[in-house]
C-alpha positions as CSV (number, residue, x, y, z in Angstrom):
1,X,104.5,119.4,84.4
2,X,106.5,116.4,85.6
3,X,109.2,118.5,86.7
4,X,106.6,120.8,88.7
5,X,105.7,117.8,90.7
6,X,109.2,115.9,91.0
7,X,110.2,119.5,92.6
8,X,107.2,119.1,94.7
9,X,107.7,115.5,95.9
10,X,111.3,116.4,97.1
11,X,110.3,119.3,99.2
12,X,107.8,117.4,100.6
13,X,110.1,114.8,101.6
14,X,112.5,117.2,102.9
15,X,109.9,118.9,104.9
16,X,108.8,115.9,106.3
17,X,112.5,115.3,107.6
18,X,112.5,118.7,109.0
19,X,109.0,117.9,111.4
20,X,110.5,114.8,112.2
21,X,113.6,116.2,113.2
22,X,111.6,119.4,115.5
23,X,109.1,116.7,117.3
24,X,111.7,114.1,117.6
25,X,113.3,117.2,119.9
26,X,110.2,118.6,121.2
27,X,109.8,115.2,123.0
28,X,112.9,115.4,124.1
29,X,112.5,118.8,125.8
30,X,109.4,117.0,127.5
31,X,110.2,117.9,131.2
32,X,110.4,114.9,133.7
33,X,112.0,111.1,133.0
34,X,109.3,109.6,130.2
35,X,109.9,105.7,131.8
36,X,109.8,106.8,135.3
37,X,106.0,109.1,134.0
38,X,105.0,106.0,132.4
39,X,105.2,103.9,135.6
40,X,103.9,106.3,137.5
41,X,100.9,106.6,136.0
42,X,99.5,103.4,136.9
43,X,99.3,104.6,140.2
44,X,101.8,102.6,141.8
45,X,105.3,104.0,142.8
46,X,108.5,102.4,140.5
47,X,111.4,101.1,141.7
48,X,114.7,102.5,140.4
49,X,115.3,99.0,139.3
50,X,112.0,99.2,137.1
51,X,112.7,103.1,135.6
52,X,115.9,101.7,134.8
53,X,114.8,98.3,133.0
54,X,112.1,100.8,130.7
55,X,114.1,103.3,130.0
56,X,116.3,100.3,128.7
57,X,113.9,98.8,127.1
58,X,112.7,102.5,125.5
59,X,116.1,103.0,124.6
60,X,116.2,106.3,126.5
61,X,119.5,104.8,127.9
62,X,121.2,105.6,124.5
63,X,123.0,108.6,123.3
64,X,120.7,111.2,122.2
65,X,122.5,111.1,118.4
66,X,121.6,107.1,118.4
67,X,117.4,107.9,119.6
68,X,117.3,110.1,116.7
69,X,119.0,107.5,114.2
70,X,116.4,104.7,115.7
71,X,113.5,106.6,115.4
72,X,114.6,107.7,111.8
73,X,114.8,104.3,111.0
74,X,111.2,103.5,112.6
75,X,110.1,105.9,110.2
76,X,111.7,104.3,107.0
77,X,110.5,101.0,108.2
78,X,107.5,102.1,108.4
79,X,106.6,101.4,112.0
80,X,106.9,105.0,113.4
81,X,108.2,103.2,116.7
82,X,106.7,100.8,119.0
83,X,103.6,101.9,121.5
84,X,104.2,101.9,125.1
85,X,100.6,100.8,126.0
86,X,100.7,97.2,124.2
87,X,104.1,97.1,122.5
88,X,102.5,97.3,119.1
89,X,103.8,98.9,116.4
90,X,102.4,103.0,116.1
91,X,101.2,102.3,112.9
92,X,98.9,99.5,113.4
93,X,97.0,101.6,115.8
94,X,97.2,105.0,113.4
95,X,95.7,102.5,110.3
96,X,92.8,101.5,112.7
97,X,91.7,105.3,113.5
98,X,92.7,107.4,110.5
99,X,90.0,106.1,108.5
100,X,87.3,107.3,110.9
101,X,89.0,111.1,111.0
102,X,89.8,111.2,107.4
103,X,86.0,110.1,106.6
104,X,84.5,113.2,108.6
105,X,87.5,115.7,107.2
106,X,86.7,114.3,103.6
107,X,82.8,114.4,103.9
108,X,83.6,118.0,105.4
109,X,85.6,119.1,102.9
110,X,83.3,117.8,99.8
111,X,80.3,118.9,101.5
112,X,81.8,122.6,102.3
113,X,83.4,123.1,98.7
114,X,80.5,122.0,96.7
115,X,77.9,124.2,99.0
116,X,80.4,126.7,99.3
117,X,81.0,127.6,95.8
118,X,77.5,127.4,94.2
119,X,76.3,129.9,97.4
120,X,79.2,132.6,96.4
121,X,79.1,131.6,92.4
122,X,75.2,132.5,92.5
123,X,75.8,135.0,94.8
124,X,78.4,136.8,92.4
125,X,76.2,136.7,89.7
126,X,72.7,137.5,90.8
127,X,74.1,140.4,93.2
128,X,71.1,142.4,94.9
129,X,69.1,141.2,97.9
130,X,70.7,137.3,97.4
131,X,74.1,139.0,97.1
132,X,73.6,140.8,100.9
133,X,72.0,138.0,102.3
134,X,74.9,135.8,101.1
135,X,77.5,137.7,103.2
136,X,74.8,138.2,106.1
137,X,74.5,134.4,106.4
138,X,78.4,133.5,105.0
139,X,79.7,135.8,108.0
140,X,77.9,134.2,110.5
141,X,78.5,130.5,109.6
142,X,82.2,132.1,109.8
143,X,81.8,133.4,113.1
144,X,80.6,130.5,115.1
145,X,83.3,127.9,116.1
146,X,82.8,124.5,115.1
147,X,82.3,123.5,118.8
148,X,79.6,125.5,119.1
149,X,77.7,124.4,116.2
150,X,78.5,120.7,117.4
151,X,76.8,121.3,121.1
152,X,74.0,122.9,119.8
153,X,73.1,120.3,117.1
154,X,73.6,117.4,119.9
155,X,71.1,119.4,121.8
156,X,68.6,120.3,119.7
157,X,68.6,117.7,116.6
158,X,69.5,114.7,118.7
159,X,68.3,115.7,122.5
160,X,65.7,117.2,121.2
161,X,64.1,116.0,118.4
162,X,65.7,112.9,117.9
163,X,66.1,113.2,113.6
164,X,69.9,111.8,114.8
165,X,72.1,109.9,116.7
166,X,73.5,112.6,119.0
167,X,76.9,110.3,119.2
168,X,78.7,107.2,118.8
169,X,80.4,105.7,115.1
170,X,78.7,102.6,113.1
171,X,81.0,101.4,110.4
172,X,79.6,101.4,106.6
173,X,80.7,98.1,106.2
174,X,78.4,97.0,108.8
175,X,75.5,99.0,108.5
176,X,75.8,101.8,106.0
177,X,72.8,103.2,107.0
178,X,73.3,104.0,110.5
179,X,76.9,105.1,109.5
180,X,75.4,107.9,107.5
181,X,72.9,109.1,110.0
182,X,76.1,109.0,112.9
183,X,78.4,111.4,110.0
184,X,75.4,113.7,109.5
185,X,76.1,115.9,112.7
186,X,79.7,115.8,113.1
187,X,80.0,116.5,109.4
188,X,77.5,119.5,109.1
189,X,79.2,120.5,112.2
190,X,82.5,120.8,110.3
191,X,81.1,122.1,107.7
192,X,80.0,125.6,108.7
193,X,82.4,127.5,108.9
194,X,83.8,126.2,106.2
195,X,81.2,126.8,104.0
196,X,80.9,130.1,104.3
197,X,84.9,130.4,103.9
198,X,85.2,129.0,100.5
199,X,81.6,130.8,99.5
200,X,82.9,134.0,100.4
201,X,86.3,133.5,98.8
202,X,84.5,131.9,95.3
203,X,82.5,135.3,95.7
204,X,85.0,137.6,95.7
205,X,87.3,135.4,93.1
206,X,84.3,135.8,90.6
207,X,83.7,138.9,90.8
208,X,87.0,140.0,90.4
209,X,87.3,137.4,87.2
210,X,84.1,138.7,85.6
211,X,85.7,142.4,84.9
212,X,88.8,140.8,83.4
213,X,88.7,142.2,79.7
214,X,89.2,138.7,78.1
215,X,85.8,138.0,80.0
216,X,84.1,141.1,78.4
217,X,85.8,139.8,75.0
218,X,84.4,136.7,75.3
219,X,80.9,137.7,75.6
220,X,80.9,140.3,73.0
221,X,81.9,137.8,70.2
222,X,78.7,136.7,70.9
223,X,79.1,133.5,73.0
224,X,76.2,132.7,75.6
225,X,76.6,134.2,79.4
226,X,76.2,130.7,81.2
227,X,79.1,129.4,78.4
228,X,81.3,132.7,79.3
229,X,80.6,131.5,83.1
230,X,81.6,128.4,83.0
231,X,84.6,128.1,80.9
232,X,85.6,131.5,81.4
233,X,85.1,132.7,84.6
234,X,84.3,129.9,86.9
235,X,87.5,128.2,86.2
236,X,89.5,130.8,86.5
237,X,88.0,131.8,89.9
238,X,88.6,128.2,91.6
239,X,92.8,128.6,92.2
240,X,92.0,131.1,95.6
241,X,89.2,128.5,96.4
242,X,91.7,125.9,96.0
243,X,94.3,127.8,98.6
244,X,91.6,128.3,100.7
245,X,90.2,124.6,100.7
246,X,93.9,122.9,101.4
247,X,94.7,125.3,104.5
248,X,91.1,125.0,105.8
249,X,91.3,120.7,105.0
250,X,95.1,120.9,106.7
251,X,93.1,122.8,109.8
252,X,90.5,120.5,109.7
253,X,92.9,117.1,110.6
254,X,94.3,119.1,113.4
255,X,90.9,120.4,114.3
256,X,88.7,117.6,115.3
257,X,89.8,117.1,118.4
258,X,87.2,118.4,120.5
259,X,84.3,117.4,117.5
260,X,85.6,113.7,118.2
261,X,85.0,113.8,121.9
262,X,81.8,115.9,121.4
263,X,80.2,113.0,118.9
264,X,82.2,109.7,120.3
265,X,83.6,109.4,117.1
266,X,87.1,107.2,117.3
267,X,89.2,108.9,115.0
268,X,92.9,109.5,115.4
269,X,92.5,112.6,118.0
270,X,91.0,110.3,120.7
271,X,94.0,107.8,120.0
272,X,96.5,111.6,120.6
273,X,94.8,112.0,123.8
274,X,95.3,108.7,125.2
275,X,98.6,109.0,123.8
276,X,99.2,112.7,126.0
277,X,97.6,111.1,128.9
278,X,99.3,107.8,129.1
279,X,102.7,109.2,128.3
280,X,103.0,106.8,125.0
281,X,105.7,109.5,123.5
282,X,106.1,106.9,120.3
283,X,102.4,107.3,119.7
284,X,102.5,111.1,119.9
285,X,105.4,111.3,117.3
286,X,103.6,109.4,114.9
287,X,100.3,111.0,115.1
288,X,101.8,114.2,114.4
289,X,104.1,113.2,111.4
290,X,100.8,111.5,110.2
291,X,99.1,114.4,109.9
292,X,101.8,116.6,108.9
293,X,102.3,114.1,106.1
294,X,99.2,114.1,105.1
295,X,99.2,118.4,105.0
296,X,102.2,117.9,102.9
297,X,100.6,115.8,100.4
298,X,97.4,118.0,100.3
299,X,99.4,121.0,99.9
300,X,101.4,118.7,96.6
301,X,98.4,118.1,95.5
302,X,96.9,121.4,95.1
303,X,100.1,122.5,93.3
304,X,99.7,120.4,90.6
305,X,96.1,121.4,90.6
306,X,96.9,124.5,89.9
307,X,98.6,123.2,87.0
308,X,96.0,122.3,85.2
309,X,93.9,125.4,86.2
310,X,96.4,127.4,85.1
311,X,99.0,126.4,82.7
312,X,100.9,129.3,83.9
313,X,101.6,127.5,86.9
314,X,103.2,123.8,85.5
315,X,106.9,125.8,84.8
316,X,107.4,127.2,88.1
């Protein structure tokens, strides 16, 4: 098992290296001067004397092979470079927002698994009218985009009928009351599709388990169905689910984008935009290897996971 995931760390940190490497050059095939977009942006026109001084002071003057060795090194010391907005280092502004997304993608995600596999768990088992309705109501919440969902619930639960905040973020260490009633909306928003993703998958993993003949072995040595269930066949049904649940959680970080703006929420995809929009090129890189970061680690820790689902799984 500690093998598994020492073989897991390193291709993790080699595929980090790899996205580093692909947006360190996707920035560079950026077309236009970055120091002379930046300074033309705040509306005035630059002198040549000023693009040149930024570009200087961005090190865009350098050799192409000596940006990439600086902005390695940003990432070792942890930095991830230097914005262009307030000269702050990328992180300090990436620690201040993260939290935010990461506590609607997490709320999501728990929300969405938990609902998702008791609705295609009972679903398996009961089968019948529950069974139909399931995949009735399952393929719908698949079929509507989370943007949707997130304009209709501003409208009608907090236009309308004012049961919630239709916008804005209160932190829980502040009030954690109002906090939960501002993560209700963007959260169940998220959570639709989702939920019917991973209740549709569980549904399908079950009921392909429960004709597995060790299954029919172990309920005709006599032990109870719910015991058979549970041991048996839920366990063995949760390693799709798991698939499922990191690519949908890697979708969600990349995802929020437009349920941010829709809510007001000030998670790390408003601090992208302002990065796009104001040409801050550091900022941008370190968003993304962020996220992709964070993917990786997800992905890591679904493989070992699996591990202890199935021992099968801890030699490869």
């Amino acid at each position: 098992m500690a093998i598994m995931i020492l073989r897991r760390l390193a291709a993790g940190v080699v595929l980090l290296f790899v996205v580093a490497t692909v947006v360190f050059l996707a920035m560079q095939l950026v077309p236009g001067d970055p120091a002379r977009l930046i300074l033309t942006g705040t509306g005035a026109t630059p002198t040549e004397d000023a693009v040149q001084q930024l570009r200087e002071e961005l090190g865009l003057n350098l050799p192409l092979w000596q940006q990439y060795l600086h902005f390695l090194g940003d990432i070792v010391g942890g930095t991830l470079g230097t914005s262009v907005q307030d000269s702050q280092p990328v992180i300090t502004h990436i620690a201040q927002r993260l939290p935010r997304t990461l506590q609607l993608v997490l709320t999501a995600t728990a929300v969405s698994v938990i609902c998702g596999v008791a609705v295609g768990a009972l679903a398996a088992r009961r089968g019948g009218f529950i069974d139909r309705a399931t995949l009735v109501l399952t393929s719908f919440a698949v079929a509507v985009p989370s943007y949707v969902a997130a304009v209709v619930l501003v409208y009608l639960v907090g236009v309308q009928l004012k049961w919630l905040p239709s916008g804005g973020y209160t932190a829980p260490d502040r009030d954690f009351g109002e906090f939960m009633q501002s993560l209700t909306l963007p959260v169940v928003a998220l959570s639709i599709g989702f939920t019917g993703i991973v209740a549709r998958m569980t549904r399908s993993s079950v009921l392909a388990v429960s004709n597995q003949e060790w299954v029919r072995t172990g309920r005709s040595v006599g032990n109870r169905e719910g015991t058979v269930f549970r041991k048996h066949v839920l366990r063995n049904s949760l390693s799709p689910v798991l698939s499922v649940t990191a690519l949908q959680l890697g979708g969600l970080l990349g995802g929020t984008v437009i349920i941010e703006r829709v809510f007001s929420w000030p998670g790390l995809s408003g601090l992208l935009i302002e990065g796009v929009t104001s040409r801050d090129y550091p900022m941008v890189q370190g968003i993304v290897l962020v996220i992709a970061g964070i993917f990786i680690l997800i992905n890591i820790a679904v493989d070992i996971a699996y591990g202890f689902l199935d021992p099968r799984g801890r030699t490869q």
